[in-house]
N, C-alpha and C positions, 0 to 999 in steps of 0.2 A: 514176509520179506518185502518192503518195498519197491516199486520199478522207478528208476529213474530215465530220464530222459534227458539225450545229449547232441548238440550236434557239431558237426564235421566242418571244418575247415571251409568244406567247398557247399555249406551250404543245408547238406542232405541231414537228416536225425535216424536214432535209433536208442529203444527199449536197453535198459539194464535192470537184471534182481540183483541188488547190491543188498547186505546186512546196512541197518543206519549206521555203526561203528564204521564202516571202511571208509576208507577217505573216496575224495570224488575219483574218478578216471580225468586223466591227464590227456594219454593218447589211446584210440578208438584201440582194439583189438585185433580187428578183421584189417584196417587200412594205413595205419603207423598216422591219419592224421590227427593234429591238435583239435580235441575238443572242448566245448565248454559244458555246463551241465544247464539244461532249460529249467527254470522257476514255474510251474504249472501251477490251476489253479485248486488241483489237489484233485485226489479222487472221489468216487461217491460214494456215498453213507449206505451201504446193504440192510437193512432190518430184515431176522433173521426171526423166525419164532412167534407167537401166539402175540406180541406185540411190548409197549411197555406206558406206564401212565405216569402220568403229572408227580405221581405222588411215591414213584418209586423209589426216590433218592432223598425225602421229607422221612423226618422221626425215622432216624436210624435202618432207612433200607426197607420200610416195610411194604409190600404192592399196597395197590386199589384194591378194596372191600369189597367183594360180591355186591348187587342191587338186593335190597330188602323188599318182603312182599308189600310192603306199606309205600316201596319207592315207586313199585311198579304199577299200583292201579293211584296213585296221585296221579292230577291233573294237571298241575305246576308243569307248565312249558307244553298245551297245547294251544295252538290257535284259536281264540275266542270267535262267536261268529260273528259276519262282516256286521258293519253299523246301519241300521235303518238309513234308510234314505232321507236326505234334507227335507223340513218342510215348514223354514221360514218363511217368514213374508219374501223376502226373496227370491228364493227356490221355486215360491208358487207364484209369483206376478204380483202379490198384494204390496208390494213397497211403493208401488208407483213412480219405477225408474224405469229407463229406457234400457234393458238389457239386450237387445238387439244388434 
């Protein structure tokens, strides 16, 4: 059920578990005054469970695939190692410019 949020006349707010069918509240409960109901920017998203993937809701519902033992010793997506160091003319002085 969700909570809505309202506030008072004079200012102050206050929590309601309303059904979404019921219409809004008019006047406060606890204080006879006019309220309005505040527009928030919604609640947060809970994930519950072992998780869920990209491909849960692709081809009729079906999860993500276990990793295959062929996925798991590929090398695809690791860091190759760094590049040799430069060793233009440049790099080593032989250009014969003022790099200083």
């Amino acid at each position: 059920m969700p909570t809505y949020q309202y506030q008072r006349e004079d200012g102050t707010q206050f929590e309601v578990f309303q059904k979404i069918s019921e219409p809004a509240l008019e006047v406060c409960p606890a204080t006879g005054q006019r309220v309005l109901r505040v527009i928030s920017g919604g609640g947060g998203v809970i994930y519950k469970g072992s998780g869920w993937y990209v491909t849960d809701y692709k081809n009729g519902g079906s999860s993500a695939k276990p990793a295959t033992k062929e996925a798991a010793t590929s090398t695809e997506g690791t860091p190759s190692p760094a590049p040799a160091p430069a060793t233009s003319a440049c790099a080593t002085g032989a250009c014969g410019h003022n790099h200083n």
